[in-house]
Structure formats: structure tokens, C-alpha cells
N, CA and C of each residue as an Amber inpcrd file, in Angstrom:
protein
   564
   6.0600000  19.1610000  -9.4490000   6.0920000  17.7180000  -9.3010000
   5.2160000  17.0700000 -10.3530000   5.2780000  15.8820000 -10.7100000
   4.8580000  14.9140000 -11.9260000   3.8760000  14.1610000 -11.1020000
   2.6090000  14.4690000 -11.0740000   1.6660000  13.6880000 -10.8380000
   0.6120000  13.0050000 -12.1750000   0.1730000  11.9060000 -11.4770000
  -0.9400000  11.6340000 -12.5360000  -1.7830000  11.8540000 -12.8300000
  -2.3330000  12.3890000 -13.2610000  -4.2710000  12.8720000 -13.4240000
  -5.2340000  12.0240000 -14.4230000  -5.9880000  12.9500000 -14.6890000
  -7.0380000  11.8710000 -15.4700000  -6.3410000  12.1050000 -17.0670000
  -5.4330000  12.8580000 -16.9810000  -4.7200000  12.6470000 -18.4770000
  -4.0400000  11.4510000 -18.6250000  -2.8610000  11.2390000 -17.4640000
  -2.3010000  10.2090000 -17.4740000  -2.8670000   8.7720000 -17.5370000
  -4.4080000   9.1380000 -16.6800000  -5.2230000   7.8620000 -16.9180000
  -5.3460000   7.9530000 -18.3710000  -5.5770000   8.4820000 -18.9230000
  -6.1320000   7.9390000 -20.5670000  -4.8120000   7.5860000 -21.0310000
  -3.7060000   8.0990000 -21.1630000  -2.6450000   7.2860000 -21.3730000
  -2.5140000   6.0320000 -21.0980000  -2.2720000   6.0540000 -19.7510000
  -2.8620000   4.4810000 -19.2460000  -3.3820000   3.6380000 -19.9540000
  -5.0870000   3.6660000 -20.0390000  -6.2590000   3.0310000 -20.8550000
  -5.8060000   2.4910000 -22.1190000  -4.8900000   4.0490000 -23.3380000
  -4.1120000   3.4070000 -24.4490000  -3.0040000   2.0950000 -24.0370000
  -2.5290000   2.7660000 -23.1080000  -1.4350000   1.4610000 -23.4360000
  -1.5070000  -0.0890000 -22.4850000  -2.5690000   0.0100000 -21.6840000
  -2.6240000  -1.0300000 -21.4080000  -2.9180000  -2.3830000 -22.3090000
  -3.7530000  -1.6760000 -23.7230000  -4.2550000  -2.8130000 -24.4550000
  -3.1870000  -3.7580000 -25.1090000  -2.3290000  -2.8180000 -25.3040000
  -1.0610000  -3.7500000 -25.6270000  -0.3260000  -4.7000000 -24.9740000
  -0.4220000  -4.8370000 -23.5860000  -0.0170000  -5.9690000 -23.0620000
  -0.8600000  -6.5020000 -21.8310000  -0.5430000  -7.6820000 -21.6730000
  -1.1100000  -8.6090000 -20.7750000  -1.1330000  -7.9440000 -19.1310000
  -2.5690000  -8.0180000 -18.7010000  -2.3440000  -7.2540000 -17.4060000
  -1.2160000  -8.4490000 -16.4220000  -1.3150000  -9.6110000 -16.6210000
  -0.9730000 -10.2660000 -15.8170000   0.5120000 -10.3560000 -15.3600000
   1.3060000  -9.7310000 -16.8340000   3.0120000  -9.9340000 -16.6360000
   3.2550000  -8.3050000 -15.8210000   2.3140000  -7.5080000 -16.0970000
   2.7240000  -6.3220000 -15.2550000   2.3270000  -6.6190000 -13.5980000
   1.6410000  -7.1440000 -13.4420000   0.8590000  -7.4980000 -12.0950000
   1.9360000  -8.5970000 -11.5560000   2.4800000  -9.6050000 -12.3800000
   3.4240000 -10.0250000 -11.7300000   4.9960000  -8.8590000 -11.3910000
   5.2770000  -8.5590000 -11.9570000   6.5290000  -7.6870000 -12.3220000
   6.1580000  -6.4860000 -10.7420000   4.9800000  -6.1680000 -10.7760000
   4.7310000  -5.4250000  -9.5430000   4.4060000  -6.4870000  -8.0220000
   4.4460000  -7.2440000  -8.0160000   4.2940000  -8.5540000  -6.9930000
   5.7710000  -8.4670000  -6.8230000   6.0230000  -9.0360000  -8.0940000
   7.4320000  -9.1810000  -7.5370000   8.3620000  -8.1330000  -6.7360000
   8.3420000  -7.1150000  -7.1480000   8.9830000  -5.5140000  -6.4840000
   8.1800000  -5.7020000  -5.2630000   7.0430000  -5.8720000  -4.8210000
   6.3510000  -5.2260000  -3.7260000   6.9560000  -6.6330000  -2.6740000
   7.2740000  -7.7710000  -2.8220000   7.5260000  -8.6670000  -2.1970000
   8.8700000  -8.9150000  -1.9040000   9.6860000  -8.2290000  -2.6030000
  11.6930000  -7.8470000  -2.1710000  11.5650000  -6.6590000  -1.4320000
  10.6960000  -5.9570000  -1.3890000  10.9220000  -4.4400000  -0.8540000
  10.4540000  -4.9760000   0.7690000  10.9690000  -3.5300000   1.5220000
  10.0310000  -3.7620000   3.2600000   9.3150000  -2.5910000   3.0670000
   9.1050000  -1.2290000   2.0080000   7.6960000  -0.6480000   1.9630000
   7.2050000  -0.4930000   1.0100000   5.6330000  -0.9380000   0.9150000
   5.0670000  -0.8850000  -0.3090000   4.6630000   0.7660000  -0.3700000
   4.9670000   1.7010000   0.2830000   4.5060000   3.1940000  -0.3730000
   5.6010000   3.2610000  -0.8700000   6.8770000   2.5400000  -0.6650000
   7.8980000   3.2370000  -0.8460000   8.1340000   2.8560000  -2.7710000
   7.4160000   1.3890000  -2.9700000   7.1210000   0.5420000  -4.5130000
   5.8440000   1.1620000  -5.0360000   4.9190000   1.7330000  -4.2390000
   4.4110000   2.6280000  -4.8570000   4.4090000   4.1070000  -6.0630000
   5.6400000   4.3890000  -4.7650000   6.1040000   5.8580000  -5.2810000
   7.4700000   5.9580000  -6.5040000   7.9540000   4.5320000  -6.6520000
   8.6460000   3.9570000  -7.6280000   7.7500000   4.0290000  -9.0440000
   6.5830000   3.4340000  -8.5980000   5.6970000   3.3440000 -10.4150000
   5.0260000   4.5380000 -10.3320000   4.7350000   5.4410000  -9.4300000
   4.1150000   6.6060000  -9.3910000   5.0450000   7.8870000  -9.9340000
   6.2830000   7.7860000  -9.4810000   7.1130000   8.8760000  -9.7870000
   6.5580000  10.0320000  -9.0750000   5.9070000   9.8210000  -8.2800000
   5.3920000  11.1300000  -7.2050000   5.0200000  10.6490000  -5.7550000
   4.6980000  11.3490000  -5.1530000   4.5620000  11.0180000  -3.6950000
   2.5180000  10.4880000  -3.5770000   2.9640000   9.6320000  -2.7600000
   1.2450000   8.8140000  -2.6760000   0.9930000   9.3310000  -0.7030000
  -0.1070000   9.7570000  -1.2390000  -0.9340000  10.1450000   0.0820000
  -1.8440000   9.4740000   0.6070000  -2.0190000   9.0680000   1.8940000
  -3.0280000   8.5340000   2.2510000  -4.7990000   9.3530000   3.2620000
  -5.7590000   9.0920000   2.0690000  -7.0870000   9.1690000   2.6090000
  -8.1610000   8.5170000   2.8540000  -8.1580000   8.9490000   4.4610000
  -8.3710000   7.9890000   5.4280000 -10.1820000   7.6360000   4.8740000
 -10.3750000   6.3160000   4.6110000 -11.9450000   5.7430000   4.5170000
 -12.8950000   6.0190000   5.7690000 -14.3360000   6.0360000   5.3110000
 -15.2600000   5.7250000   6.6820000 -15.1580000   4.2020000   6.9440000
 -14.0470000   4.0400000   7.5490000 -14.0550000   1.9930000   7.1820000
 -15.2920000   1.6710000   9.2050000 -14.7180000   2.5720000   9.7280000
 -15.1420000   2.2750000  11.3140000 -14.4580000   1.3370000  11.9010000
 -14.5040000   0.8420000  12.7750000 -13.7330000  -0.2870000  13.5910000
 -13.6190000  -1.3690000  13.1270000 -13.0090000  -2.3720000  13.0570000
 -12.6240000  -3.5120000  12.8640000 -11.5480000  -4.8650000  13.7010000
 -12.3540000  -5.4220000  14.5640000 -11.5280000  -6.3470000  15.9740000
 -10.2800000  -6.7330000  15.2100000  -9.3600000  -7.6310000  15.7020000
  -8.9320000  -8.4270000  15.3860000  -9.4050000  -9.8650000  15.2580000
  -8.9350000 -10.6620000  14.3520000  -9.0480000 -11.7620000  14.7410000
  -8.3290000 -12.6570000  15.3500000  -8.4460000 -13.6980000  15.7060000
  -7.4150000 -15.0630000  16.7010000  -6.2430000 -15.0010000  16.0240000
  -6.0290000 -15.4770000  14.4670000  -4.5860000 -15.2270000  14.3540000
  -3.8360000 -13.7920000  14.5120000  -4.9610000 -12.6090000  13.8800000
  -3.8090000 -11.4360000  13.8190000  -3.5840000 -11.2860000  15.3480000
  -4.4410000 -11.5650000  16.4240000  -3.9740000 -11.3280000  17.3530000
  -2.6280000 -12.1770000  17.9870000  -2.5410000 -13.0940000  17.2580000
  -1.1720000 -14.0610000  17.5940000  -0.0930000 -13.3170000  16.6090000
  -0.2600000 -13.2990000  15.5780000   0.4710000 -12.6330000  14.9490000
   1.1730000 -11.4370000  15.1380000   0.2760000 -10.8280000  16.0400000
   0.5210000  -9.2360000  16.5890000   0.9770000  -9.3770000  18.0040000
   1.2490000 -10.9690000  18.4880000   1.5990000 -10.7380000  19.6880000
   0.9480000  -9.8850000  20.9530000  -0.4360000  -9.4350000  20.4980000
  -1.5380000  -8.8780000  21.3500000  -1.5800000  -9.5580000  22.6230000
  -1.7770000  -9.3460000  23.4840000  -2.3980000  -9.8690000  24.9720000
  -3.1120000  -9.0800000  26.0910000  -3.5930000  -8.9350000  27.1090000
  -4.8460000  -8.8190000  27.9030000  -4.2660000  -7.0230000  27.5750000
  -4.6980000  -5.8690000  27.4300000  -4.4770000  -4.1920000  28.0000000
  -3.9780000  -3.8250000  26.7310000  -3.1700000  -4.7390000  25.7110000
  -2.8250000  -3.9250000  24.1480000  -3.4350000  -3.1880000  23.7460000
  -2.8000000  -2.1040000  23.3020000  -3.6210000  -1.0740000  22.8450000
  -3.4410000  -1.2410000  20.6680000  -4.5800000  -1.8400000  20.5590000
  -4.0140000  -2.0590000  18.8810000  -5.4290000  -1.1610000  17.8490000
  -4.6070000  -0.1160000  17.1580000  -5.2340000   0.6480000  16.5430000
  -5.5690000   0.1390000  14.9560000  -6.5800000   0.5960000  15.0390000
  -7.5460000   0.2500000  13.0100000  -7.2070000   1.7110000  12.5580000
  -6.3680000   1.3850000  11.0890000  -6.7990000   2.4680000  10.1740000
  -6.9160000   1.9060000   8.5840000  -8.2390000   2.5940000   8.4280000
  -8.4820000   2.1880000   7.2960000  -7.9790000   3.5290000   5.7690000
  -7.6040000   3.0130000   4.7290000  -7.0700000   4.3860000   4.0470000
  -7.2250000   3.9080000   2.4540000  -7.2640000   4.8280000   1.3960000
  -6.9920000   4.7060000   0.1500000  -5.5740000   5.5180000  -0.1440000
  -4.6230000   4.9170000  -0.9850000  -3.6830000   5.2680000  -1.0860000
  -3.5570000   5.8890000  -2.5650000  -3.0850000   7.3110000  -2.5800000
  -3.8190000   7.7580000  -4.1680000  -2.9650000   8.5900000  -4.0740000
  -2.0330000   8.6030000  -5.6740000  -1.2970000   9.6850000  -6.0070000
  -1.5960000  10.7270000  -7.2460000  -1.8420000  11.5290000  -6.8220000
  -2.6530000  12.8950000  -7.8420000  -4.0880000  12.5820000  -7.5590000
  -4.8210000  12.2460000  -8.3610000  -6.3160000  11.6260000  -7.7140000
  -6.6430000  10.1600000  -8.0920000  -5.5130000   9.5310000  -8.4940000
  -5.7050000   8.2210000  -9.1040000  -5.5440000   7.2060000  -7.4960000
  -6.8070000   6.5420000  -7.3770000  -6.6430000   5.6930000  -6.3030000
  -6.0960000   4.2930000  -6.6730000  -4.9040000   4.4410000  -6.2630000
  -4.1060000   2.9840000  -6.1310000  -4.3380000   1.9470000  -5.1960000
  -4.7550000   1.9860000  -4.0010000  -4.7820000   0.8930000  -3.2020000
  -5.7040000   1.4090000  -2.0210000  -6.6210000   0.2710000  -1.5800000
  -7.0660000   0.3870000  -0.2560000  -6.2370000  -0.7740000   0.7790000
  -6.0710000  -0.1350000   1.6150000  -4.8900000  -0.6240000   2.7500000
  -5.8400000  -0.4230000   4.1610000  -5.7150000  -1.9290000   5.2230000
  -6.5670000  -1.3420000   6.1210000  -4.9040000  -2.0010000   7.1210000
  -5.2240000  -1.6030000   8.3150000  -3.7740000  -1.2540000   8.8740000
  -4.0750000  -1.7940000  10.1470000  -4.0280000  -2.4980000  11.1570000
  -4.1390000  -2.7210000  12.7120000  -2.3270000  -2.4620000  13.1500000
  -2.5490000  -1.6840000  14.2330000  -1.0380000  -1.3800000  14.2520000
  -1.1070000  -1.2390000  16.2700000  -0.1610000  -1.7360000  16.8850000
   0.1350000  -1.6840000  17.7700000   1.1550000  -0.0200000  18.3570000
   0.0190000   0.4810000  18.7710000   0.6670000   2.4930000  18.8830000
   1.7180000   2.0900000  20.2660000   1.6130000   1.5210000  21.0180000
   3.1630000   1.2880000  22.1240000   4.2870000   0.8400000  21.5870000
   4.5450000   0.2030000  20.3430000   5.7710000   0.4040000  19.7120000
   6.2320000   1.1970000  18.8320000   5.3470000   2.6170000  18.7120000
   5.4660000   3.3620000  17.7080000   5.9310000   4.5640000  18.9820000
   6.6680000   5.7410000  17.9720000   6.6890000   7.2430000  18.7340000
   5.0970000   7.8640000  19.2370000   5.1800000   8.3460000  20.4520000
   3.9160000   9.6760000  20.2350000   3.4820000  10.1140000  18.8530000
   5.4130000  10.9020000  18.6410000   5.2550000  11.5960000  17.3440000
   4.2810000  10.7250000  15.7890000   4.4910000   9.4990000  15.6440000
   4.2070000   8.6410000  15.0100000   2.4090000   8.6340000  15.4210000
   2.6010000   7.8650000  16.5030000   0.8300000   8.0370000  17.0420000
   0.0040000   9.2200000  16.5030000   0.4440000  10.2270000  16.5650000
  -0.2090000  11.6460000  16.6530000   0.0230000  11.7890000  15.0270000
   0.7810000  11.5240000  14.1610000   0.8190000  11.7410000  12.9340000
  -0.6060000  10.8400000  12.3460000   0.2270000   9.3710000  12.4160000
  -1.2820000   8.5350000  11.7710000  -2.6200000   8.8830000  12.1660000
  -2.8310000  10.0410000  13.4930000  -4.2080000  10.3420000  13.8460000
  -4.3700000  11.3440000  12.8180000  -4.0490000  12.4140000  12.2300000
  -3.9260000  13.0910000  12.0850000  -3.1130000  13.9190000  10.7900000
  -2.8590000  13.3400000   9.7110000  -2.6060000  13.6680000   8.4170000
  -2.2570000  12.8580000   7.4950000  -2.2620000  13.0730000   6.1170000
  -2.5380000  11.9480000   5.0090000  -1.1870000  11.5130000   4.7240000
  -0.3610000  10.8100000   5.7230000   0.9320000  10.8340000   5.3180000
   0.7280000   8.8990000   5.1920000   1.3570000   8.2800000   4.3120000
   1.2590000   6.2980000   4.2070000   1.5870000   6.2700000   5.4760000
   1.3210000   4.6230000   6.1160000   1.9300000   4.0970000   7.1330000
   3.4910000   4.1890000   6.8230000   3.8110000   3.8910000   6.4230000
   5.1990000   3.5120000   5.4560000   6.4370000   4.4300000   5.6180000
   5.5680000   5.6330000   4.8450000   6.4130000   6.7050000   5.2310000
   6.3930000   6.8210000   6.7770000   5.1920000   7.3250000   7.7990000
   5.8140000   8.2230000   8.9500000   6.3030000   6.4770000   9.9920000
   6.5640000   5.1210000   9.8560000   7.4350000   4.4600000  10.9110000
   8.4810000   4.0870000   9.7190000   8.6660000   4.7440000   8.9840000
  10.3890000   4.4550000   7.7660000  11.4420000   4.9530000   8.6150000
  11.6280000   5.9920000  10.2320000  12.7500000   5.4870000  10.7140000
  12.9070000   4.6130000  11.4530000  11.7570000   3.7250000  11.9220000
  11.8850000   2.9510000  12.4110000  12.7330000   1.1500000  11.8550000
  12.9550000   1.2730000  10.3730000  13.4120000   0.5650000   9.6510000
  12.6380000  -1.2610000   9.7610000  11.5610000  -0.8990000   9.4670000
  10.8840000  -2.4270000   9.6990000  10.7280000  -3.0830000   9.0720000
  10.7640000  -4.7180000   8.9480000  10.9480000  -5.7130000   7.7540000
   9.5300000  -5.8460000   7.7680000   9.2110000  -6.5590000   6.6210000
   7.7900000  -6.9480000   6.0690000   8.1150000  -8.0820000   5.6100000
   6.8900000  -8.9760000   6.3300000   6.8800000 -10.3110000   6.0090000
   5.2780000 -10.4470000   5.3620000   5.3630000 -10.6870000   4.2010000
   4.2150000 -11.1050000   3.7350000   3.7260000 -12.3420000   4.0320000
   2.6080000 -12.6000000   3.7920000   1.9520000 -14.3020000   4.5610000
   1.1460000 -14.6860000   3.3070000   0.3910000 -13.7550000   2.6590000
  -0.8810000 -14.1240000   1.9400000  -0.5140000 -13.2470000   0.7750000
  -0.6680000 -13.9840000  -0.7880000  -1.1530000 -13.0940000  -2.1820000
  -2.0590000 -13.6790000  -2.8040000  -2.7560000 -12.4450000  -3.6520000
  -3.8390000 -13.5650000  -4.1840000  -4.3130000 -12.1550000  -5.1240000
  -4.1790000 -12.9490000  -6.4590000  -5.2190000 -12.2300000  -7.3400000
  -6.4610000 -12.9110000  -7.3940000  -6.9900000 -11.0140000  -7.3250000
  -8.7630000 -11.0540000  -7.0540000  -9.3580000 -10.7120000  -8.4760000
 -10.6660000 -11.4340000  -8.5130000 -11.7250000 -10.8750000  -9.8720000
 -12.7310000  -9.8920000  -8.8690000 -12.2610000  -9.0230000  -8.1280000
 -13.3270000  -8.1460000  -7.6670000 -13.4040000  -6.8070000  -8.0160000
 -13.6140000  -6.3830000  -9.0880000 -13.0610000  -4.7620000  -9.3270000
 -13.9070000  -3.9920000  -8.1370000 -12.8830000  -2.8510000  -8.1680000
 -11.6790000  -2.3660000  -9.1010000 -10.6930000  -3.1980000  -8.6560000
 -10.6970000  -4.2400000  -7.3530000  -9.6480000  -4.8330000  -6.9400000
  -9.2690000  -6.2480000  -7.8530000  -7.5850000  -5.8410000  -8.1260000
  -7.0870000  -6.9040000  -8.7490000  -5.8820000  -8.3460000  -7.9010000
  -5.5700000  -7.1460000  -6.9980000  -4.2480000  -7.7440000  -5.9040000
  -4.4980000  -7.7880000  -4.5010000  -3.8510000  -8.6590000  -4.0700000
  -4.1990000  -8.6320000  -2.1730000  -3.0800000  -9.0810000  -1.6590000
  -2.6480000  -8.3240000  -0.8790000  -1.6480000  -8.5500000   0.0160000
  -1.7370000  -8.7790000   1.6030000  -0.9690000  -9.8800000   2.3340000
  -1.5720000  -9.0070000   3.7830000   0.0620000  -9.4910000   3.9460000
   0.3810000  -8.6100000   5.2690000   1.5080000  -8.9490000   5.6840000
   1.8360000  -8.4990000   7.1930000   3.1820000  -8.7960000   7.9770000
   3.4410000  -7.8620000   9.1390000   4.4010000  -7.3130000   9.2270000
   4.6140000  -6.2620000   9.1610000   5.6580000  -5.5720000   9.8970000
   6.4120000  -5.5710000  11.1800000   7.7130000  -5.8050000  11.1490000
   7.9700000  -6.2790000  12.7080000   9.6500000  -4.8470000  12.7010000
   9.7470000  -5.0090000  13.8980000  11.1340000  -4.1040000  14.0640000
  11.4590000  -4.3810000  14.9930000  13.0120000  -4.8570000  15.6130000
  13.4040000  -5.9410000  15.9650000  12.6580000  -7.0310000  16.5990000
  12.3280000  -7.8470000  15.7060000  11.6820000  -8.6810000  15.8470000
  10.2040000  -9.0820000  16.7430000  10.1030000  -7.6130000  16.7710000
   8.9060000  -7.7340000  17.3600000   7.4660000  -6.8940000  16.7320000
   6.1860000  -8.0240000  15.9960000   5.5490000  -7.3900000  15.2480000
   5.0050000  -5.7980000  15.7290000   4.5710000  -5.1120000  14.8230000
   4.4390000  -3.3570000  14.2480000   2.8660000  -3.2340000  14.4230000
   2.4450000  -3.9450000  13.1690000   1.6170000  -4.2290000  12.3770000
   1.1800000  -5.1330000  11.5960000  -0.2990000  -5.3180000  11.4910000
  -0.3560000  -6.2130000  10.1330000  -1.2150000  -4.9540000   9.1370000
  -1.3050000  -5.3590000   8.1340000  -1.7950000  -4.7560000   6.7390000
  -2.1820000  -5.6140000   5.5470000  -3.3080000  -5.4640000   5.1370000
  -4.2270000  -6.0570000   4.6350000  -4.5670000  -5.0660000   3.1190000
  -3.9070000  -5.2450000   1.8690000  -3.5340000  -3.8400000   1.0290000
  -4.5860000  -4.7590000  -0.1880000  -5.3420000  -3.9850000  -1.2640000
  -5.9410000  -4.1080000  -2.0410000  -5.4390000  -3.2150000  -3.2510000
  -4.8850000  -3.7750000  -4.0060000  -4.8690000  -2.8850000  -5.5580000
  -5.6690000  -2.8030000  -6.7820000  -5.9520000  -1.8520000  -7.0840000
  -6.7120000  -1.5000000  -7.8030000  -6.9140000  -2.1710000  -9.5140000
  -7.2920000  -1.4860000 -10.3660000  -6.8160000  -2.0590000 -11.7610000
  -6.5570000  -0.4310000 -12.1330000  -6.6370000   0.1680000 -11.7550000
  -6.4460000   1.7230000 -12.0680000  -4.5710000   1.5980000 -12.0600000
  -4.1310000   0.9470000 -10.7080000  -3.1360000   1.2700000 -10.4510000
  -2.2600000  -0.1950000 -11.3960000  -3.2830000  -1.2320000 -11.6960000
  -2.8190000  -1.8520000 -12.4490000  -2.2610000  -2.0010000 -13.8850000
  -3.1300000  -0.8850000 -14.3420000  -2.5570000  -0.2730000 -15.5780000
  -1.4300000   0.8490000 -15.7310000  -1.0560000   1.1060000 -14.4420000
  -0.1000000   2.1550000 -14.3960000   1.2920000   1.2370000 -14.6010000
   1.0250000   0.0300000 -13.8780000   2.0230000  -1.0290000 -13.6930000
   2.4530000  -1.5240000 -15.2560000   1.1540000  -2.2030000 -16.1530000
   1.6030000  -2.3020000 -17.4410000   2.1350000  -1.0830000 -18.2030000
   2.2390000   0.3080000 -17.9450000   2.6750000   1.2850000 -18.3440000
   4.4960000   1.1760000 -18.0200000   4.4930000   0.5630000 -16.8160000
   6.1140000   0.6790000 -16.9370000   7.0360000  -0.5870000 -17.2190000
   5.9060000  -1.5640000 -17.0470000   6.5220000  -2.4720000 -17.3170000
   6.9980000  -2.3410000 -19.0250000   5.8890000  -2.2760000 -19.9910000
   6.1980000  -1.6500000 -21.5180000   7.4710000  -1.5300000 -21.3420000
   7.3020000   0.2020000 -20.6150000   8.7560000   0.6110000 -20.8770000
   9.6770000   0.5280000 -20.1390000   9.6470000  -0.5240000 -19.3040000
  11.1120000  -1.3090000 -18.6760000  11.3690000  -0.1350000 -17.9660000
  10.9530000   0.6410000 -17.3650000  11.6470000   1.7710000 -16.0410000
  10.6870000   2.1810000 -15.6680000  11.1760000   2.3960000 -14.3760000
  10.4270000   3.8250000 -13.9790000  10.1460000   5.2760000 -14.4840000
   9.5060000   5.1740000 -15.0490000   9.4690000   6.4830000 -15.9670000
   8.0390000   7.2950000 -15.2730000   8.2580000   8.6130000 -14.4820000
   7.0490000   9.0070000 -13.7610000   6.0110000   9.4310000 -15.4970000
   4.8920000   9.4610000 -14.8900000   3.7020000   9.7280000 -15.7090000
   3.6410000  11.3640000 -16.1780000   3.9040000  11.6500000 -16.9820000
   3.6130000  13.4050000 -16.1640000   2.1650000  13.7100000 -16.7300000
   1.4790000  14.8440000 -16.3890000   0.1430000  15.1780000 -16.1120000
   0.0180000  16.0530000 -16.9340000   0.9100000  16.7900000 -17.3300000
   0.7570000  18.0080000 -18.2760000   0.5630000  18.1760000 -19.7770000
């Protein structure tokens, strides 16, 4: 498989100077905002599979809207996961996740406890739309992008997700934008 490494990063580094971070950062907004999974627009500019490892983030409540948003009320059981999303060792995104586990499988429950697989991937049979609410480019490195959004499946919210991109992963973005495809990185 074609992963990225710290070779591909220096590739990267070269060719970002040549163009504007901002038309690649749009060009990846734009993909991540037609799509319903961002691992799935991930693994598009990655050309490899993106894993998720899980942060010491610790708990995190909800607040008044996500709890409206999430349709929460008195006994919900609504789970925090916090994660970096990184393909080969290049960290692309921190993603923190509140997800309602009674509309998910066991199987699902017991996965997100329990191995580095995206949100994305293990409820993708569940086929869920994503509604984004909030974008916003950040001056906070390494973070350049912010997303939050919810996931709902029939019409009833999943999740919300709260995703941070990197500039690591931002230069991967001016890498394909250059060359107009998806073209995976290879490492070798």
C-alpha cells in the first residue's frame, strides 16, 4: 500500500511553495462539504487508508445547543471521542466526536471503544448525511480548518463532530490540487 511518510512530507514542503495554500484549502472545503464522509475525502487526497488515534482529550459535556442538536434528553446515553486522524504517520486532523451509542450497532459501540478504525468508516453502513453548520479558517497552527457538523440517519441526529485540519495535511491538499487528481503520495 502507498502511504505517506516523512519522505512524502518533504515532497510536500517542495511543492507547496508553488502555490497558494488558500486555493488548495478551498478546493478541499469544497470536496469535504458535497461529500457525507470526511474519512472517506480524506482517503481520496491520501490515496491510503487513514486511521484513527485516540487523544488523552478526557471528557467533554455537551453544550445547550449540541444538546438540541443531538436531540439529547433526560437518560441519553451520548459518548466523547476524541482522535487524530493520520495516514502513515502524517497527522491530518484532530476530530472530537459526541455520538449518541443507542442509534448505533453494539457491533459499532464496541468497535469505536476499541480500535483505530475513523468514525466514518465503522457507521458507513449506516449511510448517514452530514450537515455541516460551521467553517472557518483558523491562524492556529498546526490548525488551518474547522469544521463542525451532524450526522443524522433517517433523520434523526448520529452525531456531532467538531474536525480540525492540520497544515501538514494542508500541504498534501496543495499537492493535488497542482496536479488536478488524486494522485496517492507514494513513500518509497
Amino acid at each position: 500500500m502507498l502511504y505517506l511518510s516523512r519522505i512524502a512530507s518533504s515532497l510536500v514542503d517542495r511543492t507547496i511553495r508553488s502555490m497558494p495554500l488558500t486555493d488548495a484549502l478551498a478546493r478541499f472545503n469544497a470536496d469535504l462539504l458535497a461529500d457525507h464522509s470526511a474519512t472517506a475525502v480524506l482517503e481520496r487526497y491520501c490515496g491510503a487508508p487513514v486511521r484513527a488515534r485516540i487523544l488523552p482529550c478526557g471528557q467533554k459535556p455537551l453544550s445547550p445547543e449540541q444538546r438540541d442538536r443531538l436531540q439529547v434528553t433526560h437518560g441519553t446515553e451520548v459518548v466523547y471521542r476524541c482522535v487524530a486522524l493520520v495516514c502513515g504517520d502524517l497527522i491530518l486532523s484532530e476530530a472530537e466526536n459526541w455520538y449518541r451509542s443507542d442509534r448505533l450497532t453494539p457491533a459499532m459501540n464496541a468497535a469505536l471503544l476499541s480500535s483505530d478504525m475513523p468514525f466514518g468508516k465503522i457507521v458507513a453502513p449506516l449511510a448517514p448525511l452530514r450537515r455541516t453548520f460551521h467553517v472557518a479558517l483558523l491562524n492556529a497552527p498546526p490548525f488551518v480548518l474547522e469544521h463542525r457538523a451532524v450526522l443524522s440517519v433517517a433523520a434523526l441526529p448520529l452525531c456531532e463532530v467538531r474536525e480540525h485540519y492540520t497544515d501538514t495535511f494542508a500541504r498534501i491538499c496543495a499537492v493535488q490540487t497542482e496536479s488536478n487528481a488524486f494522485a496517492p503520495l507514494n513513500a518509497s
